[in-house]
C-alpha positions in Angstrom: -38.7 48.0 -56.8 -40.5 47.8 -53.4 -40.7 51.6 -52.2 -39.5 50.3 -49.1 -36.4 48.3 -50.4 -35.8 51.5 -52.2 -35.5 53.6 -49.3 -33.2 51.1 -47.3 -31.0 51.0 -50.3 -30.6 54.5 -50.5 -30.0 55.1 -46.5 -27.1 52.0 -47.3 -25.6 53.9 -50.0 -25.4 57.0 -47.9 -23.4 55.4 -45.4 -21.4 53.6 -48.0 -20.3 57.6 -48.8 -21.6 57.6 -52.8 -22.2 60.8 -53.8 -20.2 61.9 -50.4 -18.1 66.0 -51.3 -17.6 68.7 -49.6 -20.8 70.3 -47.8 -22.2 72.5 -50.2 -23.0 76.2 -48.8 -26.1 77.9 -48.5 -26.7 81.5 -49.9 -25.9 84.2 -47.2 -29.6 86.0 -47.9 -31.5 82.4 -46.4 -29.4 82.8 -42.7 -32.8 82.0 -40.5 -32.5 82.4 -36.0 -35.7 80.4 -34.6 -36.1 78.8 -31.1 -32.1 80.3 -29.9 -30.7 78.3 -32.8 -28.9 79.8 -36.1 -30.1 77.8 -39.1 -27.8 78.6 -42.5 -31.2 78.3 -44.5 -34.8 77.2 -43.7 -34.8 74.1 -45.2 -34.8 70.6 -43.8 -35.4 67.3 -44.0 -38.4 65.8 -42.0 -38.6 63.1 -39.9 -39.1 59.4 -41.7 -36.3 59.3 -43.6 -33.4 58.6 -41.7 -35.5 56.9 -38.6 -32.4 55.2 -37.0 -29.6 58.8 -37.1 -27.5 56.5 -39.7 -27.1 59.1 -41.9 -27.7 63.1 -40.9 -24.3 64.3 -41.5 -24.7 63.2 -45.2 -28.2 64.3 -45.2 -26.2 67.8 -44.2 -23.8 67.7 -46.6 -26.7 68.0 -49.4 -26.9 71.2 -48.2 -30.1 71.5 -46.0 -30.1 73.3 -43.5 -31.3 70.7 -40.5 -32.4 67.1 -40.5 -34.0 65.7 -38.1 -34.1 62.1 -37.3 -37.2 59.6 -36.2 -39.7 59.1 -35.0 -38.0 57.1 -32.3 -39.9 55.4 -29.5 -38.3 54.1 -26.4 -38.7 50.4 -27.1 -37.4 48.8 -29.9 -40.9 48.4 -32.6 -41.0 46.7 -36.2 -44.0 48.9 -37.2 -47.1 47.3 -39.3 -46.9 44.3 -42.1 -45.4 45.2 -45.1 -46.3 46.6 -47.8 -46.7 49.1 -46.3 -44.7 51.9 -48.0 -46.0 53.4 -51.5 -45.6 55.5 -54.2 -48.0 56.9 -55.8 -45.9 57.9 -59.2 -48.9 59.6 -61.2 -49.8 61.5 -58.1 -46.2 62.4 -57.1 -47.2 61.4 -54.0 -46.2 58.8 -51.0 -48.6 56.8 -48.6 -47.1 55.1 -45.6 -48.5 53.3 -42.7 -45.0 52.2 -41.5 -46.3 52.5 -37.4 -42.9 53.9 -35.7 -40.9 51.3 -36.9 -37.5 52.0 -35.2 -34.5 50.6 -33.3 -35.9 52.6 -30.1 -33.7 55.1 -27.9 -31.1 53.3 -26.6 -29.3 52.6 -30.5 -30.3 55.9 -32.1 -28.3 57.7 -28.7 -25.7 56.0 -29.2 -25.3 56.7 -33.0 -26.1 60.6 -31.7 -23.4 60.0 -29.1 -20.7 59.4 -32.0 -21.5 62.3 -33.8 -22.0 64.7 -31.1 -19.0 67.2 -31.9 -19.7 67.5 -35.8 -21.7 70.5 -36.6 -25.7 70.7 -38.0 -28.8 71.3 -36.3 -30.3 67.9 -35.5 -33.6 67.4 -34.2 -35.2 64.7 -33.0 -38.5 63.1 -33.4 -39.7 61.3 -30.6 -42.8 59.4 -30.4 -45.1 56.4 -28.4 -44.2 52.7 -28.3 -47.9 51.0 -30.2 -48.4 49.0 -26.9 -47.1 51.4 -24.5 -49.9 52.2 -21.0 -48.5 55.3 -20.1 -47.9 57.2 -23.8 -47.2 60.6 -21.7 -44.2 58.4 -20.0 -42.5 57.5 -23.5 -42.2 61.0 -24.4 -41.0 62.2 -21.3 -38.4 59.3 -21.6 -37.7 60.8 -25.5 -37.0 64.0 -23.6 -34.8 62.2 -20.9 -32.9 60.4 -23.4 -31.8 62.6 -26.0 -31.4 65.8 -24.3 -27.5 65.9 -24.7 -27.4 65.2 -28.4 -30.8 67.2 -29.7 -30.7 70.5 -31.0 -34.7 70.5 -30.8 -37.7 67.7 -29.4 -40.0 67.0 -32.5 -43.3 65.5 -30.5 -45.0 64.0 -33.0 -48.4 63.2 -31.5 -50.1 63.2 -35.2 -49.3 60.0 -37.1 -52.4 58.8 -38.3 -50.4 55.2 -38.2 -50.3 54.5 -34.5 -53.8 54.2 -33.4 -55.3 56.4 -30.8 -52.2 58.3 -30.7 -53.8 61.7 -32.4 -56.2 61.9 -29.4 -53.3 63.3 -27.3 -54.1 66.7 -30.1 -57.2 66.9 -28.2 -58.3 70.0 -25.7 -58.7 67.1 -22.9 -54.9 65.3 -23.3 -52.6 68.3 -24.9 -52.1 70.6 -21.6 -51.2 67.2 -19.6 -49.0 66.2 -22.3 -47.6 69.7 -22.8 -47.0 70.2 -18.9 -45.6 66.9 -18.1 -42.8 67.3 -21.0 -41.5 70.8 -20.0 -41.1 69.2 -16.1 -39.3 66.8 -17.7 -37.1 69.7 -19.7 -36.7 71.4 -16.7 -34.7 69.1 -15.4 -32.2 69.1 -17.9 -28.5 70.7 -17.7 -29.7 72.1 -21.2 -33.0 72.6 -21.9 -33.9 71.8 -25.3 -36.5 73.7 -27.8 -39.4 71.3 -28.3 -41.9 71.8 -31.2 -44.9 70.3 -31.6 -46.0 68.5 -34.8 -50.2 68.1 -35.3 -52.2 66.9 -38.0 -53.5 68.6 -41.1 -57.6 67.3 -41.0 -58.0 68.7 -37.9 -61.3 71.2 -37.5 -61.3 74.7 -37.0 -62.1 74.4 -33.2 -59.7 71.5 -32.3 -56.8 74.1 -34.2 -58.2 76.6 -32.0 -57.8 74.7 -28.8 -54.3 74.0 -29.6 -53.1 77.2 -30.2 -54.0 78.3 -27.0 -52.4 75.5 -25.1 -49.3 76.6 -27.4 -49.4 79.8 -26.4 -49.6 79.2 -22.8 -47.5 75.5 -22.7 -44.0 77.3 -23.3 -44.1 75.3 -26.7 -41.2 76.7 -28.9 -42.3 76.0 -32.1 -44.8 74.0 -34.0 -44.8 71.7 -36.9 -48.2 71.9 -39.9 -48.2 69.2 -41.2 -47.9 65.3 -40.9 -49.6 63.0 -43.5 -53.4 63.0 -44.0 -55.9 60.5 -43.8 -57.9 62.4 -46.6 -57.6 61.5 -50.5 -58.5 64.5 -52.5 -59.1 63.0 -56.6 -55.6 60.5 -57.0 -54.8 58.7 -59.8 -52.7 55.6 -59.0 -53.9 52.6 -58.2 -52.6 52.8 -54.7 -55.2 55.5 -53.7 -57.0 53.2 -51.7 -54.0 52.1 -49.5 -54.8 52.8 -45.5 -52.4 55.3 -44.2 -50.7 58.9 -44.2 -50.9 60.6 -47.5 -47.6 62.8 -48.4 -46.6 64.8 -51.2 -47.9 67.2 -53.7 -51.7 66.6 -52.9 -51.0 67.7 -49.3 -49.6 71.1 -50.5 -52.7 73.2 -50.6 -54.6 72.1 -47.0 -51.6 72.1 -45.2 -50.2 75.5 -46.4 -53.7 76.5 -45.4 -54.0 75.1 -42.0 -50.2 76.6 -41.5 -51.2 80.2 -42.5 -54.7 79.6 -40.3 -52.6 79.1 -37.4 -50.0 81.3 -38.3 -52.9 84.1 -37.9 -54.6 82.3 -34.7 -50.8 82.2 -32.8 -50.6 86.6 -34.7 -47.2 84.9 -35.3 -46.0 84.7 -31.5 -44.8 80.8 -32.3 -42.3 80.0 -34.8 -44.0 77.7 -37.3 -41.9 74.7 -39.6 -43.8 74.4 -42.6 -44.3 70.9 -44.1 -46.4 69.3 -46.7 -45.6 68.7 -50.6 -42.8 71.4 -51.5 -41.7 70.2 -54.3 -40.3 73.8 -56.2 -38.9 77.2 -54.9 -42.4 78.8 -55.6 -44.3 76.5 -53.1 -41.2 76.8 -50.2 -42.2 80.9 -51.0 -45.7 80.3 -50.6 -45.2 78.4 -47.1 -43.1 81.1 -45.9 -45.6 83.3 -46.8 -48.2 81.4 -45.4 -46.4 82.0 -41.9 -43.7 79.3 -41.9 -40.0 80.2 -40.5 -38.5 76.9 -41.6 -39.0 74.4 -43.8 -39.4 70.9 -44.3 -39.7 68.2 -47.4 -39.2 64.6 -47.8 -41.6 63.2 -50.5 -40.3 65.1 -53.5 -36.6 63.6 -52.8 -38.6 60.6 -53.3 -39.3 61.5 -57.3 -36.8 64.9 -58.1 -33.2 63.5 -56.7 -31.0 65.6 -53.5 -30.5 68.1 -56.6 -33.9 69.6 -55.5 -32.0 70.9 -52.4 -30.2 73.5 -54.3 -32.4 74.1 -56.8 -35.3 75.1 -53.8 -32.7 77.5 -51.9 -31.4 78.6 -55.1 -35.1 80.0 -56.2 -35.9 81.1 -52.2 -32.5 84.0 -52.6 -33.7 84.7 -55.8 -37.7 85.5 -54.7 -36.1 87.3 -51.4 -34.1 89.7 -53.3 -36.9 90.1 -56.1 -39.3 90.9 -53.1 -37.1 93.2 -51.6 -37.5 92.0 -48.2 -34.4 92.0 -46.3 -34.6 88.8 -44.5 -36.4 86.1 -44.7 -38.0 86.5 -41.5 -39.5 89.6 -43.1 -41.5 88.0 -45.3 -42.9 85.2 -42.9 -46.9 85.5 -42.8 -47.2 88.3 -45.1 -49.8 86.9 -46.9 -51.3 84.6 -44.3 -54.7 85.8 -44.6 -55.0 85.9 -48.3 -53.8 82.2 -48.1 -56.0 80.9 -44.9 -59.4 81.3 -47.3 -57.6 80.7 -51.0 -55.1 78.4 -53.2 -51.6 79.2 -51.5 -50.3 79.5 -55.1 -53.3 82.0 -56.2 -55.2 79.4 -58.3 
Protein backbone atom coordinates (compact mmCIF):
# COMPACT_ATOMS: atom_id res chain seq x y z
CA UNK A 1 0.00 0.00 0.00
CA UNK A 2 0.88 3.69 -0.80
CA UNK A 3 2.87 4.87 2.50
CA UNK A 4 0.69 7.74 2.34
CA UNK A 5 -2.72 5.84 2.09
CA UNK A 6 -1.32 3.95 4.90
CA UNK A 7 -0.91 6.74 7.23
CA UNK A 8 -4.48 8.26 6.44
CA UNK A 9 -5.88 4.95 7.25
CA UNK A 10 -4.30 4.64 10.39
CA UNK A 11 -5.15 8.49 11.53
CA UNK A 12 -9.08 7.18 10.37
CA UNK A 13 -8.92 4.24 12.49
CA UNK A 14 -7.69 6.19 15.43
CA UNK A 15 -10.68 8.30 15.36
CA UNK A 16 -12.88 5.41 14.64
CA UNK A 17 -11.50 4.37 18.52
CA UNK A 18 -9.81 0.66 17.44
CA UNK A 19 -7.46 -0.21 19.77
CA UNK A 20 -9.12 2.74 22.08
CA UNK A 21 -8.59 1.50 26.49
CA UNK A 22 -7.81 3.09 29.26
CA UNK A 23 -4.60 5.48 29.09
CA UNK A 24 -1.83 3.37 30.01
CA UNK A 25 0.55 4.85 32.84
CA UNK A 26 3.94 5.79 32.81
CA UNK A 27 6.61 4.48 35.35
CA UNK A 28 6.92 6.97 38.38
CA UNK A 29 11.04 6.97 37.92
CA UNK A 30 10.51 8.86 34.05
CA UNK A 31 8.39 12.12 35.79
CA UNK A 32 10.46 14.92 33.61
CA UNK A 33 9.68 19.24 34.52
CA UNK A 34 11.08 21.25 31.34
CA UNK A 35 9.96 24.76 30.15
CA UNK A 36 7.23 25.14 33.55
CA UNK A 37 5.46 22.09 32.33
CA UNK A 38 5.30 18.44 34.15
CA UNK A 39 5.67 15.69 31.54
CA UNK A 40 4.74 11.94 33.06
CA UNK A 41 7.75 10.61 30.85
CA UNK A 42 10.06 12.17 28.14
CA UNK A 43 8.69 10.64 25.29
CA UNK A 44 6.66 12.00 22.51
CA UNK A 45 5.41 11.96 19.33
CA UNK A 46 6.75 14.52 16.81
CA UNK A 47 5.18 16.54 14.55
CA UNK A 48 3.96 14.88 11.03
CA UNK A 49 1.81 12.50 12.17
CA UNK A 50 -1.21 13.85 13.31
CA UNK A 51 -0.87 17.23 11.09
CA UNK A 52 -4.67 18.28 11.37
CA UNK A 53 -5.04 17.60 15.91
CA UNK A 54 -7.57 14.72 14.75
CA UNK A 55 -6.20 12.40 16.94
CA UNK A 56 -3.67 13.51 20.14
CA UNK A 57 -5.85 12.33 22.85
CA UNK A 58 -5.49 8.75 21.31
CA UNK A 59 -2.00 9.38 20.50
CA UNK A 60 -1.97 10.02 24.55
CA UNK A 61 -3.61 7.23 25.50
CA UNK A 62 -0.61 4.98 23.95
CA UNK A 63 1.03 6.16 26.71
CA UNK A 64 3.52 9.02 25.50
CA UNK A 65 4.09 11.45 27.29
CA UNK A 66 3.20 14.57 24.79
CA UNK A 67 2.18 14.80 21.12
CA UNK A 68 2.40 17.49 19.38
CA UNK A 69 0.50 18.33 16.36
CA UNK A 70 1.57 19.97 12.71
CA UNK A 71 3.23 21.64 11.12
CA UNK A 72 0.35 23.90 10.55
CA UNK A 73 0.54 27.05 8.47
CA UNK A 74 -2.03 29.80 8.47
CA UNK A 75 -3.50 29.22 5.02
CA UNK A 76 -4.97 26.14 4.06
CA UNK A 77 -1.78 24.16 1.62
CA UNK A 78 -2.05 20.70 -0.18
CA UNK A 79 1.76 20.27 0.04
CA UNK A 80 3.83 18.83 -3.18
CA UNK A 81 2.53 16.02 -5.85
CA UNK A 82 2.30 12.79 -4.64
CA UNK A 83 4.19 10.27 -4.26
CA UNK A 84 5.58 11.86 -2.12
CA UNK A 85 5.70 9.77 1.10
CA UNK A 86 8.09 6.64 1.32
CA UNK A 87 9.35 3.87 3.06
CA UNK A 88 12.34 2.72 2.80
CA UNK A 89 11.61 -0.94 4.48
CA UNK A 90 15.33 -2.39 4.15
CA UNK A 91 16.58 0.84 5.63
CA UNK A 92 13.95 1.17 8.32
CA UNK A 93 13.72 4.41 7.27
CA UNK A 94 11.08 7.14 5.86
CA UNK A 95 11.59 9.93 3.16
CA UNK A 96 8.97 12.57 2.76
CA UNK A 97 8.74 15.73 0.80
CA UNK A 98 5.01 16.23 1.83
CA UNK A 99 5.65 20.50 1.86
CA UNK A 100 3.20 21.56 4.98
CA UNK A 101 0.41 20.01 3.69
CA UNK A 102 -2.35 20.95 6.15
CA UNK A 103 -5.91 22.25 6.78
CA UNK A 104 -4.18 25.66 8.09
CA UNK A 105 -5.02 27.40 11.50
CA UNK A 106 -8.40 28.23 11.53
CA UNK A 107 -9.58 24.01 11.44
CA UNK A 108 -6.79 22.71 13.59
CA UNK A 109 -8.03 25.61 16.43
CA UNK A 110 -11.06 24.65 16.26
CA UNK A 111 -10.36 20.89 16.73
CA UNK A 112 -7.86 22.29 19.75
CA UNK A 113 -10.85 24.27 20.90
CA UNK A 114 -12.95 20.97 21.49
CA UNK A 115 -10.51 19.29 23.34
CA UNK A 116 -9.25 22.03 25.43
CA UNK A 117 -10.29 20.76 29.00
CA UNK A 118 -8.91 17.02 28.56
CA UNK A 119 -5.55 16.57 29.93
CA UNK A 120 -1.89 15.94 27.92
CA UNK A 121 0.75 18.25 27.02
CA UNK A 122 0.11 19.30 23.40
CA UNK A 123 2.40 21.24 21.44
CA UNK A 124 2.08 22.70 18.37
CA UNK A 125 4.04 22.91 15.24
CA UNK A 126 3.68 25.93 13.45
CA UNK A 127 5.23 26.73 10.17
CA UNK A 128 5.20 29.13 6.67
CA UNK A 129 2.51 29.08 4.07
CA UNK A 130 5.02 27.86 0.43
CA UNK A 131 3.81 31.23 -1.21
CA UNK A 132 3.66 33.30 1.82
CA UNK A 133 5.80 37.33 1.43
CA UNK A 134 6.10 37.90 4.83
CA UNK A 135 7.21 34.11 6.36
CA UNK A 136 8.13 36.08 9.80
CA UNK A 137 4.21 37.16 9.66
CA UNK A 138 2.85 33.41 9.46
CA UNK A 139 4.64 32.49 12.49
CA UNK A 140 3.69 35.31 14.45
CA UNK A 141 0.11 34.49 13.32
CA UNK A 142 0.87 30.53 14.54
CA UNK A 143 1.72 32.26 17.78
CA UNK A 144 -1.47 34.50 17.71
CA UNK A 145 -3.68 31.71 16.90
CA UNK A 146 -3.00 28.97 19.14
CA UNK A 147 -1.94 30.55 22.20
CA UNK A 148 -5.06 29.38 24.24
CA UNK A 149 -4.86 25.75 23.29
CA UNK A 150 -0.83 25.16 23.14
CA UNK A 151 1.12 23.82 25.84
CA UNK A 152 4.42 24.74 23.76
CA UNK A 153 5.22 26.72 20.00
CA UNK A 154 7.26 24.09 17.93
CA UNK A 155 8.86 26.73 15.16
CA UNK A 156 9.86 24.57 12.70
CA UNK A 157 12.08 26.71 10.46
CA UNK A 158 14.06 23.39 9.24
CA UNK A 159 11.98 21.32 6.67
CA UNK A 160 14.24 20.80 3.95
CA UNK A 161 10.57 20.51 1.89
CA UNK A 162 9.53 24.12 1.74
CA UNK A 163 12.15 25.84 -0.26
CA UNK A 164 14.07 28.70 1.17
CA UNK A 165 12.57 28.17 4.37
CA UNK A 166 15.98 26.80 6.29
CA UNK A 167 17.54 30.22 5.48
CA UNK A 168 15.49 31.76 8.44
CA UNK A 169 18.45 29.15 10.62
CA UNK A 170 20.81 31.62 9.40
CA UNK A 171 22.97 34.28 11.68
CA UNK A 172 21.32 37.06 9.23
CA UNK A 173 17.24 36.01 9.73
CA UNK A 174 17.19 33.99 13.26
CA UNK A 175 17.48 37.16 15.78
CA UNK A 176 14.61 38.88 13.53
CA UNK A 177 12.68 35.79 13.64
CA UNK A 178 13.41 35.06 17.29
CA UNK A 179 12.54 38.75 18.37
CA UNK A 180 9.52 39.31 16.32
CA UNK A 181 7.86 35.96 17.89
CA UNK A 182 8.46 36.68 21.62
CA UNK A 183 6.65 40.37 20.90
CA UNK A 184 4.16 38.47 19.58
CA UNK A 185 4.14 36.10 22.98
CA UNK A 186 4.25 39.03 24.99
CA UNK A 187 1.20 39.94 24.19
CA UNK A 188 -0.51 37.00 25.16
CA UNK A 189 -2.78 36.51 28.51
CA UNK A 190 -0.49 33.23 28.67
CA UNK A 191 2.66 33.22 27.39
CA UNK A 192 3.54 30.00 25.88
CA UNK A 193 7.04 28.06 25.88
CA UNK A 194 8.35 28.17 22.32
CA UNK A 195 11.10 25.72 21.11
CA UNK A 196 12.86 25.93 18.29
CA UNK A 197 13.41 23.04 15.86
CA UNK A 198 16.77 23.27 13.31
CA UNK A 199 18.24 21.02 10.94
CA UNK A 200 20.70 18.20 11.39
CA UNK A 201 23.46 19.16 8.22
CA UNK A 202 23.98 22.23 9.51
CA UNK A 203 28.02 23.26 9.93
CA UNK A 204 29.84 23.70 12.98
CA UNK A 205 29.74 27.62 12.69
CA UNK A 206 26.05 28.04 11.57
CA UNK A 207 25.30 25.68 15.08
CA UNK A 208 27.39 28.11 16.64
CA UNK A 209 25.54 31.09 15.60
CA UNK A 210 22.38 29.65 16.73
CA UNK A 211 23.16 28.89 20.08
CA UNK A 212 24.01 32.17 20.78
CA UNK A 213 20.87 33.69 19.50
CA UNK A 214 19.24 30.85 21.77
CA UNK A 215 20.81 31.90 24.56
CA UNK A 216 20.08 35.48 24.29
CA UNK A 217 16.37 35.15 22.25
CA UNK A 218 14.45 33.94 25.50
CA UNK A 219 14.10 30.62 23.39
CA UNK A 220 12.79 27.87 25.89
CA UNK A 221 13.81 24.90 24.36
CA UNK A 222 15.16 23.51 21.19
CA UNK A 223 14.38 20.67 18.98
CA UNK A 224 17.83 18.37 17.12
CA UNK A 225 16.64 17.11 14.66
CA UNK A 226 14.26 17.42 11.51
CA UNK A 227 14.88 15.15 8.45
CA UNK A 228 18.11 15.36 6.41
CA UNK A 229 18.89 16.05 2.99
CA UNK A 230 22.05 13.71 3.33
CA UNK A 231 21.87 9.83 2.29
CA UNK A 232 24.58 8.00 4.16
CA UNK A 233 24.96 4.07 2.21
CA UNK A 234 20.80 2.99 1.83
CA UNK A 235 19.60 0.10 0.48
CA UNK A 236 16.03 0.48 -1.03
CA UNK A 237 15.37 1.53 -4.17
CA UNK A 238 13.78 4.72 -2.94
CA UNK A 239 17.22 6.21 -1.88
CA UNK A 240 17.22 8.55 -4.54
CA UNK A 241 13.81 10.07 -3.70
CA UNK A 242 14.24 14.13 -3.11
CA UNK A 243 13.30 15.01 0.40
CA UNK A 244 13.82 14.65 4.33
CA UNK A 245 15.39 11.50 5.33
CA UNK A 246 13.88 9.91 8.80
CA UNK A 247 14.56 7.04 10.72
CA UNK A 248 17.31 4.82 11.84
CA UNK A 249 20.11 6.34 9.48
CA UNK A 250 19.44 9.74 11.11
CA UNK A 251 20.28 8.25 14.63
CA UNK A 252 24.04 8.76 14.79
CA UNK A 253 24.41 12.65 13.22
CA UNK A 254 21.66 13.84 14.91
CA UNK A 255 22.48 12.38 18.44
CA UNK A 256 25.73 14.02 17.54
CA UNK A 257 24.72 17.43 16.57
CA UNK A 258 22.24 17.26 19.85
CA UNK A 259 25.17 16.41 22.28
CA UNK A 260 27.39 19.26 20.25
CA UNK A 261 24.88 21.70 21.21
CA UNK A 262 24.07 20.36 24.31
CA UNK A 263 27.92 21.22 25.24
CA UNK A 264 27.78 24.72 23.11
CA UNK A 265 24.30 25.86 25.21
CA UNK A 266 26.73 23.92 28.85
CA UNK A 267 23.10 22.69 29.16
CA UNK A 268 21.45 26.19 29.91
CA UNK A 269 18.44 25.22 27.17
CA UNK A 270 16.37 22.25 27.57
CA UNK A 271 16.99 20.17 24.44
CA UNK A 272 14.00 17.53 22.75
CA UNK A 273 15.96 14.95 21.23
CA UNK A 274 14.72 13.57 17.81
CA UNK A 275 16.02 11.37 15.13
CA UNK A 276 15.68 7.36 14.63
CA UNK A 277 14.91 5.96 18.26
CA UNK A 278 13.86 3.04 17.58
CA UNK A 279 14.86 0.90 21.12
CA UNK A 280 15.29 1.88 24.84
CA UNK A 281 19.18 1.92 24.39
CA UNK A 282 19.17 4.75 21.66
CA UNK A 283 16.26 6.99 23.79
CA UNK A 284 19.37 6.38 26.68
CA UNK A 285 21.86 7.46 24.43
CA UNK A 286 19.91 10.79 23.49
CA UNK A 287 19.44 11.59 26.95
CA UNK A 288 22.76 11.11 27.39
CA UNK A 289 23.69 13.03 24.60
CA UNK A 290 22.02 16.08 26.39
CA UNK A 291 18.27 15.62 25.52
CA UNK A 292 15.47 16.28 28.29
CA UNK A 293 12.69 14.89 26.19
CA UNK A 294 12.10 12.85 23.54
CA UNK A 295 10.67 12.41 20.34
CA UNK A 296 10.04 9.38 17.62
CA UNK A 297 7.79 8.96 14.73
CA UNK A 298 9.48 6.72 12.05
CA UNK A 299 9.88 3.60 13.99
CA UNK A 300 5.88 3.55 14.77
CA UNK A 301 6.02 3.39 11.15
CA UNK A 302 7.74 -0.32 11.09
CA UNK A 303 7.61 -1.63 15.19
CA UNK A 304 3.57 -0.90 16.02
CA UNK A 305 2.41 1.78 19.27
CA UNK A 306 3.76 -1.34 21.35
CA UNK A 307 7.22 0.41 20.93
CA UNK A 308 5.88 3.03 23.37
CA UNK A 309 5.99 0.83 26.26
CA UNK A 310 8.59 -1.15 25.43
CA UNK A 311 11.06 2.28 25.08
CA UNK A 312 9.82 3.71 28.62
CA UNK A 313 9.81 0.24 29.99
CA UNK A 314 13.79 -0.07 29.14
CA UNK A 315 14.35 4.03 30.02
CA UNK A 316 13.18 3.00 34.18
CA UNK A 317 15.06 0.07 33.92
CA UNK A 318 18.65 1.91 32.55
CA UNK A 319 17.77 4.81 35.27
CA UNK A 320 17.67 2.56 38.16
CA UNK A 321 20.58 0.36 36.74
CA UNK A 322 22.61 3.76 36.53
CA UNK A 323 21.69 4.79 39.80
CA UNK A 324 20.89 8.18 38.82
CA UNK A 325 17.97 9.47 40.69
CA UNK A 326 16.16 11.26 37.99
CA UNK A 327 16.26 11.49 34.76
CA UNK A 328 17.29 14.91 34.56
CA UNK A 329 20.42 13.56 36.35
CA UNK A 330 21.63 11.86 33.63
CA UNK A 331 20.96 14.48 30.80
CA UNK A 332 24.34 15.27 29.00
CA UNK A 333 26.52 13.08 31.05
CA UNK A 334 28.16 11.84 28.27
CA UNK A 335 27.82 14.70 25.85
CA UNK A 336 31.30 15.00 25.05
CA UNK A 337 32.27 11.45 24.55
CA UNK A 338 29.25 11.44 22.10
CA UNK A 339 29.89 14.97 20.16
CA UNK A 340 33.29 13.21 18.52
CA UNK A 341 32.07 9.24 18.58
CA UNK A 342 29.18 6.66 17.64
CA UNK A 343 26.43 7.66 20.34
CA UNK A 344 26.09 3.85 20.96
CA UNK A 345 30.09 3.37 21.38
CA UNK A 346 30.57 1.65 17.97
Amino acid sequence: MDAETAHGLTIKALKAGLGRSAKISSPTNLAVSCFGLSFQNPLGLAAGFDKNAEVPDAVLAMGFGFVEVGTVTPRPQEGNPRPRLFRLSEDQAVINRLGFNNEGHAAVLERLRRRKRRSGILGVNIGANKNSTDRISDYAAGINAFSDVASYFTINISSPNTPGLRSLQSAAELPALLKRLNDARQTRQRKVPMLLKIAPDLEAEEMQAIAKCCLSSVVDGVIISNTTLSRPALQSHYARETGGLSGAPLFDPSTQQLARFYLLTKGRIPLVGVGGIANADHAWSKICAGASLLQLYSALVFQGPGLVQEILSGLSRKLAGKNFATLGDAVGNSAERIAHHSPLGK
